[in-house]
DRENKOL-68733 format. One line per field, with one value per residue (C-alpha): residue in three letters; x, y negated, z. Coordinates in nm, 4 decimals, always signed. Example, Ala and Ser with C-alpha at 12.3 -4.5 7.8 and 13.67 -1.06 7.14 Angstrom:
2
resn [ALA, SER]
u [+1.2300, +1.3670]
v [+0.4500, +0.1060]
w [+0.7800, +0.7140]
This chain:
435
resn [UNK, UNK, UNK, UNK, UNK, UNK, UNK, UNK, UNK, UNK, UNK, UNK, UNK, UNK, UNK, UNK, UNK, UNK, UNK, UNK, UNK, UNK, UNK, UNK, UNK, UNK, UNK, UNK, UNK, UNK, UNK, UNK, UNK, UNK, UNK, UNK, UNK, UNK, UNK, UNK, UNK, UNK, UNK, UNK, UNK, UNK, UNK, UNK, UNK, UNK, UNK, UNK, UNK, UNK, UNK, UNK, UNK, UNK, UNK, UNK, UNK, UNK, UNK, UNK, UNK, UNK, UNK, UNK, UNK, UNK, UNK, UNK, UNK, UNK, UNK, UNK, UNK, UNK, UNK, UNK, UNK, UNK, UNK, UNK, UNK, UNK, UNK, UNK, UNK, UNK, UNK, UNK, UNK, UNK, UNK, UNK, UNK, UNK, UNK, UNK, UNK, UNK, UNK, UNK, UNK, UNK, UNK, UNK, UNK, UNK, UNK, UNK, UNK, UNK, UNK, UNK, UNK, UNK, UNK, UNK, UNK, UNK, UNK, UNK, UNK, UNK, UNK, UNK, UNK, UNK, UNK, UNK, UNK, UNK, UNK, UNK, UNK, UNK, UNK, UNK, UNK, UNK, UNK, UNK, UNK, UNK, UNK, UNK, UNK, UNK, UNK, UNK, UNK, UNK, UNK, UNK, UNK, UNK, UNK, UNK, UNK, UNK, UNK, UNK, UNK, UNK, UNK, UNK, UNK, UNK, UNK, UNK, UNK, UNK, UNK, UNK, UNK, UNK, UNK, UNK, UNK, UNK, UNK, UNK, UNK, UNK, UNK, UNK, UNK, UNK, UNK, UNK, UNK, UNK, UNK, UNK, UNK, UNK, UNK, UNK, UNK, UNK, UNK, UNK, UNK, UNK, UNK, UNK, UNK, UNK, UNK, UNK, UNK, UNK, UNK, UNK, UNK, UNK, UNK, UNK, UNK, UNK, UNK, UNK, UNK, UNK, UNK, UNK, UNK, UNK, UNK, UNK, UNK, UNK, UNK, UNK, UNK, UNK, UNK, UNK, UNK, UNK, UNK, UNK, UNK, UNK, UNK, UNK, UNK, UNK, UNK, UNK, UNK, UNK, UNK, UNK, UNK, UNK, UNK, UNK, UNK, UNK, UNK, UNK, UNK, UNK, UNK, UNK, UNK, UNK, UNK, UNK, UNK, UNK, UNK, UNK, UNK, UNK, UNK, UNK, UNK, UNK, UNK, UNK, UNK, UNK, UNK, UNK, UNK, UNK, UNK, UNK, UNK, UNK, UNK, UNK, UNK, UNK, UNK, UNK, UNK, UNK, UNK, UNK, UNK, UNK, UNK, UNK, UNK, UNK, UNK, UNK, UNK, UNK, UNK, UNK, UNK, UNK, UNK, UNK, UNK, UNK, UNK, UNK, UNK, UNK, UNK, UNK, UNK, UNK, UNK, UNK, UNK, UNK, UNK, UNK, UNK, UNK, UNK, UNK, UNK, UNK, UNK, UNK, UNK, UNK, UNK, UNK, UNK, UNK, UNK, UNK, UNK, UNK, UNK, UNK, UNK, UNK, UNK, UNK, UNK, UNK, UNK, UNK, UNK, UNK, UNK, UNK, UNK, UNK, UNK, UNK, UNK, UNK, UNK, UNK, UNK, UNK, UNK, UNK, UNK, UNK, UNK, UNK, UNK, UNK, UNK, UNK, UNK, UNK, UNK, UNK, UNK, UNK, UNK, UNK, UNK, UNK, UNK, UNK, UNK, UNK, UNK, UNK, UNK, UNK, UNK, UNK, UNK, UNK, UNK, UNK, UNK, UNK, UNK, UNK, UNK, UNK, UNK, UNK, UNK, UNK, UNK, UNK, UNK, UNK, UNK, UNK, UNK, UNK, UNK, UNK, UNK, UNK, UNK]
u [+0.0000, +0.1413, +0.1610, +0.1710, +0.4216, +0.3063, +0.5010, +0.2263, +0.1857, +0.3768, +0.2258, +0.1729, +0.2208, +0.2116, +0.0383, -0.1925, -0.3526, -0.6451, -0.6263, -0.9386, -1.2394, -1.2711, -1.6175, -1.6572, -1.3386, -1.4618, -1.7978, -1.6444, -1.3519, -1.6732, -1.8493, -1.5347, -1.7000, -1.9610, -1.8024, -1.5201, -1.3686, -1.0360, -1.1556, -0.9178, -0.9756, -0.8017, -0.7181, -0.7294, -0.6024, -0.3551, -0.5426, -0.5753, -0.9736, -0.9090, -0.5805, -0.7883, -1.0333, -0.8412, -0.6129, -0.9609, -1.0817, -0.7377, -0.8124, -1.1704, -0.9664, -0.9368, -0.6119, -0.5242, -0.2076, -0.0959, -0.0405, +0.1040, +0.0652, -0.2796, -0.4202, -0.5131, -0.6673, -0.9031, -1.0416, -1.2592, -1.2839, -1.2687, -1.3862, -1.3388, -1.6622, -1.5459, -1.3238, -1.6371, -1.7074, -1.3002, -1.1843, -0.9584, -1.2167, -1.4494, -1.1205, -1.0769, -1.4176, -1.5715, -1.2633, -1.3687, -1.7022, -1.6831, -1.7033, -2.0780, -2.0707, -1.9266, -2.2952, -2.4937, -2.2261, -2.2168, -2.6024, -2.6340, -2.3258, -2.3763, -2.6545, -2.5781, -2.3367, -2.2223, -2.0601, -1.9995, -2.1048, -1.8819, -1.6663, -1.5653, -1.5753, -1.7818, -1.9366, -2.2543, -2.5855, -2.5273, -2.7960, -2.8006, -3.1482, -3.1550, -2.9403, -3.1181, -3.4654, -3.3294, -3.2313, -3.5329, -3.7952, -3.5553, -3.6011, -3.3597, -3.3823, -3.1519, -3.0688, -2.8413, -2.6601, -2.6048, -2.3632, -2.1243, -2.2515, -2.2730, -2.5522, -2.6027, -2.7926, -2.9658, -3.0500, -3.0943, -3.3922, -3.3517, -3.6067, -3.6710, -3.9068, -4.0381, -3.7886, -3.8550, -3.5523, -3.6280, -3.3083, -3.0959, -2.8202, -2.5118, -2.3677, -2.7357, -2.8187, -2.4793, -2.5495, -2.9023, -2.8037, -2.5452, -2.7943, -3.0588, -2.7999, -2.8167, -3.1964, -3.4531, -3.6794, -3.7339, -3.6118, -3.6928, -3.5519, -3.7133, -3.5390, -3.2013, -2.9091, -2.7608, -2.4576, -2.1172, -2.0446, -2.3614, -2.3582, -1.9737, -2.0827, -2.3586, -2.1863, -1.9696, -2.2157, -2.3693, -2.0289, -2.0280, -2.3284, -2.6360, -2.9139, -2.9901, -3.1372, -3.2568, -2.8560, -2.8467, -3.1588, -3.3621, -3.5408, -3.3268, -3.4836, -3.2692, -3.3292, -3.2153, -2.9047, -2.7715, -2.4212, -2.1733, -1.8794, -1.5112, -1.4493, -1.1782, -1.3159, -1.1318, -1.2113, -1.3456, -1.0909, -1.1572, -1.4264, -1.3798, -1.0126, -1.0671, -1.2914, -1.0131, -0.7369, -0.9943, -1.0048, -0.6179, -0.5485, -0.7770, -0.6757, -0.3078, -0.3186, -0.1452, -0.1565, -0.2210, -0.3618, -0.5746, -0.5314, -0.7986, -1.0867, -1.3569, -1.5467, -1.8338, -1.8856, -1.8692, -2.1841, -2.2234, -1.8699, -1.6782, -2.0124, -2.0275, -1.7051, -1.7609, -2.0159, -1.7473, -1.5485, -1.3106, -1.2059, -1.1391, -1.0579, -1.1549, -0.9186, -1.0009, -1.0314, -0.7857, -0.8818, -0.6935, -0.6972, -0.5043, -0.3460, -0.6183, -0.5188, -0.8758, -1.2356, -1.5622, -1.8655, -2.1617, -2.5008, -2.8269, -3.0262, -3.2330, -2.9479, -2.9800, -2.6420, -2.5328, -2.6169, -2.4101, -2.6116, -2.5602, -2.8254, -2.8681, -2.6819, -2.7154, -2.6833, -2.4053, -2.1953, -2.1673, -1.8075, -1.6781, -1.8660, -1.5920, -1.3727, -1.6496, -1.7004, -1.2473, -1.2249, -1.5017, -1.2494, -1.0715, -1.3121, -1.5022, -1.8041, -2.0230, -2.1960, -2.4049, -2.2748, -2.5631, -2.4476, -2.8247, -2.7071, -2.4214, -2.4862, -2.1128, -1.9115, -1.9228, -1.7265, -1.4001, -1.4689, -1.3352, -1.0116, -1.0622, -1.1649, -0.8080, -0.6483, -0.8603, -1.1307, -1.4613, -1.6852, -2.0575, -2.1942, -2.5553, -2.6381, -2.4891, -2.5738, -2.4917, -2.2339, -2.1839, -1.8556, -1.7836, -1.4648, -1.1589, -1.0669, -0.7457, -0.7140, -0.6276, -0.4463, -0.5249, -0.2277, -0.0770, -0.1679, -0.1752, -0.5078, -0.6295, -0.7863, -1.1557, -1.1988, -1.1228, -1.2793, -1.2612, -0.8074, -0.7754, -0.9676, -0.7647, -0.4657, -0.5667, -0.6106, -0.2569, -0.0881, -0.2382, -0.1683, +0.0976, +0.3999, +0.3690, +0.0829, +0.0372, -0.1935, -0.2355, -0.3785, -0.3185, -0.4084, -0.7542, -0.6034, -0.4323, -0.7797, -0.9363, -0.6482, -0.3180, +0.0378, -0.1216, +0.2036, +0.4410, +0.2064, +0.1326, +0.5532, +0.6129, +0.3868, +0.5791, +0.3886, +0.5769, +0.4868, +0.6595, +0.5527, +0.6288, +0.5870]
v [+0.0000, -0.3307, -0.6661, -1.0385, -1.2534, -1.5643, -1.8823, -2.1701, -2.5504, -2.6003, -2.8244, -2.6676, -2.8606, -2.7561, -2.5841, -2.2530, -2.0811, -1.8333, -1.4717, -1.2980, -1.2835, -0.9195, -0.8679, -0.9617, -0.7213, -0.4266, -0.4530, -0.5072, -0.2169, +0.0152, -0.0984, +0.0448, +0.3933, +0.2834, +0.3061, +0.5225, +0.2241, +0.0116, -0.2468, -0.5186, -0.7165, -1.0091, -1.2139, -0.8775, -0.9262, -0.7313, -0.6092, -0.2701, -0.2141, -0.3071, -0.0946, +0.1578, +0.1753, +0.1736, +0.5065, +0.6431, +0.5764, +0.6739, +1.0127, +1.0380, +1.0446, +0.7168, +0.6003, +0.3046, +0.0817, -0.2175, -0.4775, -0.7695, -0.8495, -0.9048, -0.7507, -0.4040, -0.1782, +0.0783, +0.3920, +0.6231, +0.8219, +1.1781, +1.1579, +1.4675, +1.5035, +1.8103, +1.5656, +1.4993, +1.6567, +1.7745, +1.7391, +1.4195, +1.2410, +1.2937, +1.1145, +0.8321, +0.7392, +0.7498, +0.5057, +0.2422, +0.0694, -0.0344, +0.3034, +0.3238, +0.0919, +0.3961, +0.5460, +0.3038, +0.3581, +0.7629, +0.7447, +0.5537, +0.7336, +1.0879, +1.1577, +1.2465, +1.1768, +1.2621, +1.0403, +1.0651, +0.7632, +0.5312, +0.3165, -0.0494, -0.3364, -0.2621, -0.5632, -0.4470, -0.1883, -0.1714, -0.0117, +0.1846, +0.1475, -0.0813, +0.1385, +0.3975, +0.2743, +0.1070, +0.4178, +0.6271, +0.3970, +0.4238, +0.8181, +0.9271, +1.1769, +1.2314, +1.4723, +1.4212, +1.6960, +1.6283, +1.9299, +1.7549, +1.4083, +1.3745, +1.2229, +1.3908, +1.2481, +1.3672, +1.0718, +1.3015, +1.0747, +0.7183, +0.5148, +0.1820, +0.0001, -0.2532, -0.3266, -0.5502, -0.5108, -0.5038, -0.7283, -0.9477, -0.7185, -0.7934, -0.4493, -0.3103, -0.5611, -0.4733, -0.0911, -0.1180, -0.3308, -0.0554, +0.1881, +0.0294, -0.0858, +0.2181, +0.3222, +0.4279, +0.0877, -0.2262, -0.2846, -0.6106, -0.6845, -0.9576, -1.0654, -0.9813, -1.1201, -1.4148, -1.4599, -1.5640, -1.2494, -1.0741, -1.3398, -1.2774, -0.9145, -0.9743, -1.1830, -0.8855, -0.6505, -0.8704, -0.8300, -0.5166, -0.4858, -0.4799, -0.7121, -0.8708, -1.1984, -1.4436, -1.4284, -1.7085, -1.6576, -1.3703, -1.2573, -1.0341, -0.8608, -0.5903, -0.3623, -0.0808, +0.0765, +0.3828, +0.3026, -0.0145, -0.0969, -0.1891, -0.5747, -0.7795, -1.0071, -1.2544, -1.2608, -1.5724, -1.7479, -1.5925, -1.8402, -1.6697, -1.7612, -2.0821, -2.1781, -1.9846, -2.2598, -2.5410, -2.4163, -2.3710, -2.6876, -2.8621, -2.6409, -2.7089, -3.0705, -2.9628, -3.1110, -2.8679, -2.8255, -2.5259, -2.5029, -2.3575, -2.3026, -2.2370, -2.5653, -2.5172, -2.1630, -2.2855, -2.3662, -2.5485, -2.4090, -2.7912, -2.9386, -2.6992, -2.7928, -3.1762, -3.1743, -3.0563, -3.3463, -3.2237, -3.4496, -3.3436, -3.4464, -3.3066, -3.3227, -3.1495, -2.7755, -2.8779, -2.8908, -3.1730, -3.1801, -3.4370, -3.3985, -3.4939, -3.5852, -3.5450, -3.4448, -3.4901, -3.2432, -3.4397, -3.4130, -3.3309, -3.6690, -3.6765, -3.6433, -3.2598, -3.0601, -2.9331, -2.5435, -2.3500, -2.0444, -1.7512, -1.7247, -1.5298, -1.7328, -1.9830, -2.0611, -2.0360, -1.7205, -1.5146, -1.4084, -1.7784, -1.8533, -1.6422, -1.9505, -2.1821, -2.1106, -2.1292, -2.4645, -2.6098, -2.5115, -2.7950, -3.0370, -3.2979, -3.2492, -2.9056, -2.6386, -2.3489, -2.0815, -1.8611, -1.5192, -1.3502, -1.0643, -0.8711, -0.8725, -0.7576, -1.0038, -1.2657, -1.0365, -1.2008, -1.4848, -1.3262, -1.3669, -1.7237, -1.7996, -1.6386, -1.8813, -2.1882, -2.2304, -2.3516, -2.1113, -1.9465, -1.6485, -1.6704, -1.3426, -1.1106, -1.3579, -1.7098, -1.8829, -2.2116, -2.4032, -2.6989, -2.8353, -2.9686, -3.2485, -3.1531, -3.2811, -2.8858, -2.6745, -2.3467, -2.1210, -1.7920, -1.4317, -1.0855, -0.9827, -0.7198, -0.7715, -0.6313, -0.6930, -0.8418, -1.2292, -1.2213, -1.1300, -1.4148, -1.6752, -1.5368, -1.5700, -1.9507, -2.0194, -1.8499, -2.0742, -2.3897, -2.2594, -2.3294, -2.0835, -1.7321, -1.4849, -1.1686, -0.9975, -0.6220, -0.3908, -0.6834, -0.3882, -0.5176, -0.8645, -0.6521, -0.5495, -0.8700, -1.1238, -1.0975, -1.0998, -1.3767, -1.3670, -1.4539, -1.6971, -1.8916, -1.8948, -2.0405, -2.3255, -2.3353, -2.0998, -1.9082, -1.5534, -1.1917, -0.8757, -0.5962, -0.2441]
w [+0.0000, -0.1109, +0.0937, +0.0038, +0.2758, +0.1991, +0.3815, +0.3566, +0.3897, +0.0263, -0.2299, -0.5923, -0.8983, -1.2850, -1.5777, -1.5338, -1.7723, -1.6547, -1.7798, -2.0235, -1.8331, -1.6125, -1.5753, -1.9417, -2.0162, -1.8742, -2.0929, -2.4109, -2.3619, -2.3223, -2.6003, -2.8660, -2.8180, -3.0273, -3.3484, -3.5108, -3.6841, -3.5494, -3.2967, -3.1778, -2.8617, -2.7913, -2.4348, -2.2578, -1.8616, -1.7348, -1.4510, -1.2125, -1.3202, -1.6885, -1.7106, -1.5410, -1.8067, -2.0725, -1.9817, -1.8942, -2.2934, -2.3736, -2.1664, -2.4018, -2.7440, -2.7723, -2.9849, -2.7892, -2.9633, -2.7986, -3.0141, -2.7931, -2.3912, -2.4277, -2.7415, -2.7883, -3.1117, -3.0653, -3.2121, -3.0894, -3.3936, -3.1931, -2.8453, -2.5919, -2.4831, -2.2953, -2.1134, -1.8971, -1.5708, -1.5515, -1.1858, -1.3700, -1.5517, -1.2014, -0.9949, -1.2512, -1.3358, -0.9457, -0.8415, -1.1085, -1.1150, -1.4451, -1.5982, -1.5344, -1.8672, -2.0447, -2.0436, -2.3107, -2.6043, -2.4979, -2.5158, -2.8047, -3.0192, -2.9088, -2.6975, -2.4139, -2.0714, -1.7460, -1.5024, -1.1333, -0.8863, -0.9635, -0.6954, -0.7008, -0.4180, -0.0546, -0.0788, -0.0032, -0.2225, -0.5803, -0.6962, -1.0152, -1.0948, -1.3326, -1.5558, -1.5193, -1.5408, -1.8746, -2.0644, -1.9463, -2.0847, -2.4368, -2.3875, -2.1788, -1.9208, -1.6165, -1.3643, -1.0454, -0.9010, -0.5385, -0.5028, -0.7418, -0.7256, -1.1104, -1.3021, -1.6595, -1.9230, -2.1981, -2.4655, -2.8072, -2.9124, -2.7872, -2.9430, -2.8738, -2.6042, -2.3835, -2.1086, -1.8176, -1.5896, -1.2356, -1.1583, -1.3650, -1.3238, -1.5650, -1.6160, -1.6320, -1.9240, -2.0978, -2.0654, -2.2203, -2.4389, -2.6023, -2.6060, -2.7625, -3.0163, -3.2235, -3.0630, -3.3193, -3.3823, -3.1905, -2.7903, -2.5887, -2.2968, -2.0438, -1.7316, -1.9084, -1.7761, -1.9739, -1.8587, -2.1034, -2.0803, -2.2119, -2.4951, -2.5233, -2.6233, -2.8007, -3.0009, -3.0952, -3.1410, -3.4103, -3.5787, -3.5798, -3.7399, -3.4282, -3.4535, -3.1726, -3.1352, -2.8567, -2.7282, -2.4048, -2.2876, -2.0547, -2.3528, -2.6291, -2.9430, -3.0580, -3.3888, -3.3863, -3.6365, -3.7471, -3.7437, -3.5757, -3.7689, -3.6412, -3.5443, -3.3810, -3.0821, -2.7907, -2.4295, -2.2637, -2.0262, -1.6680, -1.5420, -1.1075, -1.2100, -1.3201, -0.9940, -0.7955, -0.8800, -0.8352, -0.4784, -0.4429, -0.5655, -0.2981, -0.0016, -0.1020, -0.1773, -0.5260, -0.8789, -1.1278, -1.4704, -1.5686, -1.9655, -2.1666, -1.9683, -2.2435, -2.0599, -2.2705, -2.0576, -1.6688, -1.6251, -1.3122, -1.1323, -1.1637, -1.0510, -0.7689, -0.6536, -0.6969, -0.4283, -0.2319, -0.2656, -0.5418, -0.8119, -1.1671, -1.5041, -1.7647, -2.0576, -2.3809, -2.2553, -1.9614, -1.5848, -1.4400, -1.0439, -0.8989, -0.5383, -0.2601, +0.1096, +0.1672, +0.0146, +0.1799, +0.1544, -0.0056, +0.1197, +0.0242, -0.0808, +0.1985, +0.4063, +0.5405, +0.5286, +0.1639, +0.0942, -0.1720, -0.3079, -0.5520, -0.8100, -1.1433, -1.4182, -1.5239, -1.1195, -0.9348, -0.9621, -0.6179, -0.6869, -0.6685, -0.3022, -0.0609, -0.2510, -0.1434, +0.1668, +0.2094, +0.0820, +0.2940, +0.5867, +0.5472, +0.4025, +0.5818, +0.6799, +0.6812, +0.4028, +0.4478, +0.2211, +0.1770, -0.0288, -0.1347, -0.3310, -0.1212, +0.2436, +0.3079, +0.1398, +0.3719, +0.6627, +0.5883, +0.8161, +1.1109, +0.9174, +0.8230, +1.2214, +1.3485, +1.1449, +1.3344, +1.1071, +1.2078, +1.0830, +1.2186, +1.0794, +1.0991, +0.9451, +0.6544, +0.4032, +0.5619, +0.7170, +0.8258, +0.7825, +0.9861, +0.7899, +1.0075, +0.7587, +0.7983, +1.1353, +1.2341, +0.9797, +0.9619, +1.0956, +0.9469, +1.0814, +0.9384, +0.7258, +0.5073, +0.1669, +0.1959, -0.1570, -0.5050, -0.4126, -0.0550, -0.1300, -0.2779, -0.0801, +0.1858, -0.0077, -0.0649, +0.3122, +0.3358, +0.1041, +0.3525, +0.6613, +0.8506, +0.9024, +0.7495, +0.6588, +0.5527, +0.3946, +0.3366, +0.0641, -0.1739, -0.4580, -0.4226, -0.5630, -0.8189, -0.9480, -1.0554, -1.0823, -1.3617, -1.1534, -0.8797, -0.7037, -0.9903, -1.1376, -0.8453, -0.7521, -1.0834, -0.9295, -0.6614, -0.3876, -0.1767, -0.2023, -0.1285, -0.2576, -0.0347, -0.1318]
């Protein structure tokens, strides 16, 4: 298990540029089962879960080549199929969440899957409904084998329907999406999720030959083909990244300049963070933050205390509040971070109130933070990273604190964020990875 020392209280000050978007990487990487022809994907992080994935499609018969540091070719002309319920592909595929997305192009290309329940951050119930639901009411039918805790699907006749999604789950819309890609007829989806992402792979499908309209909104239309061609696609910029930095630079009183952000797809992430107090420029597709001795939490118009809530985009995304809910630390003035979707991702506060933060947990899914206004810095103790979002915000208060930190089972960092360590040192952090 690896280990970040971190020596804080150093100001940052330079260029960044975020890595390809994860959650949109690890939806698009499925989606090259869909077709036997070359895909190329551009802007492809250099991540644990991606990585992951892609020696699991390797593991299916995929040909994987890579073509530079973040570009990759595909072909999944001949998949293994008989790869599937092996006591490797069972190990690989239960450690990463993400493979659950390898169902909708299985479905849709061959007809049938297995998969084990898949793993990924305890951050709370993540339900597998919505999947599920999704390719039953297309025609397929499941069966879960509690002995061996594998789900196998048969989908020989998917055929297109009427789907209302019980949540606006991202990786439930992607997955039904795939499958009805190549389902027999016409699919709608209402209450889809809209996210970048889901456009981001819509927008490839279409180019490899799907047709699905209504793209941006809840609502999709999607006719159904008989075959997807090959296509060569780029990743958006990392937008939990992007929000990441906005935090650091705050917390650390740095200067820095996030380069190519894809400002177009934030949504309301700077905003979000202006009502914090943080000032930005915004300079062509560049994120200028200047250094701040002090920002000041805004309130509510009526004068009641600011509240910072996940919703379903286009709302605020819940894997940027743990970097919320750090910043407002040292603000001035107090925010009531309420997290609605995972009731177990706001448990890193007992880290963040070691270190002399101000913080009261008023439940699984709230916390209030009274900020110190840097009248108290926090201080530097020894932590361990719960989970991808939660790693780095502690990481962040690290790099503020005073003396040195240290935080454990930094793999979990590893997952979602591209060499943090040697990026952030070449803005001048100070940070030591220990094996």
């Amino acid at each position: 298990m690896a280990s970040f020392r971190i020596t804080g209280g150093t100001k940052l000050s330079g260029e960044i540029t975020p890595q390809g978007a994860k959650n949109e990487a690890l939806q698009i990487l499925c989606a090259v089962l869909l077709t036997p022809e070359k895909v190329t994907i551009n802007k492809v992080p250099d991540i644990r879960d991606v990585n992951k994935l892609i020696e699991l499609l390797g593991d299916l018969g995929v040909i994987v080549k890579k073509l530079s540091a973040e570009s990759y070719e595909f072909t999944a002309k001949d998949i293994k199929l008989d790869f599937f319920g092996t006591e490797e592909y069972t190990k690989k595929a239960a450690s990463l969440r993400g493979s659950i997305m390898l169902l909708g192009p299985l479905l849709a290309r061959f007809g049938k899957a297995m998969i084990p329940k898949p793993g990924g951050d305890k951050i709370g119930r993540r339900r597998l409904d919505t999947h599920f639901i999704g390719f039953e009411k297309l025609g397929a039918k499941f069966l879960f084998e509690q002995k061996s805790n594998y789900y196998h699907i048969d989908a020989s006749e998917l055929k297109g329907a009427y789907i209302h999604l019980d949540e606006a789950s991202v990786t439930g819309t992607a997955n039904v999406i795939m499958a009805a890609c190549m389902a027999e007829g016409k699919t709608t989806i209402y209450n889809a999720a809209c996210e970048p992402y889901i456009q981001q792979l819509c927008k490839m499908l279409n180019s490899m030959g799907a047709k699905i309209t209504g793209v941006g909104s809840n609502l999709l239309y999607i006719e159904g083909v008989e075959a997807l061609s090959g296509c060569e696609h780029t990743m958006l910029p990392d937008m939990i990244e992007i929000g990441s930095f906005i935090g650091l630079a705050a917390m650390t009183k740095s200067e820095i300049t996030i380069k190519n952000v894809g400002l177009e797809h934030l949504g309301i992430i700077p905003d979000t963070f202006k009502r914090l107090g943080i000032k930005m420029e915004f300079r062509g597709d560049d994120i200028y933050i200047p250094s701040q001795e002090n920002y000041e939490i805004e309130s509510f118009i009526d004068g009641s205390i600011m509240t910072i809530a996940d919703a379903i985009w286009p709302g605020f995304t819940p894997d940027l509040l743990s970097i919320v809910l750090v910043v407002a630390t040292q603000a001035k003035g107090t925010v009531l971070v309420h997290q609605k979707m995972f009731e177990s991702r706001l448990f890193f506060v007992d880290k963040l109130i070691d270190m002399g933060a101000q913080i009261i947990l008023c439940d699984p899914h709230r916390a209030t933070v009274i900020g110190l206004d840097r009248q108290i810095n926090l201080r530097g103790i020894s932590m361990t990273s719960p989970d991808i979002r939660a790693g780095v915000s502690l990481l962040i208060a690290a790099l503020s604190a005073d003396g040195e930190s240290t935080i454990h089972n930094v793999e979990q960092i590893d997952r979602g964020y591209q060499h943090i360590d040697k990026r952030l040192n070449a803005l001048g952090a100070k940070i030591e990875r220990i094996d």
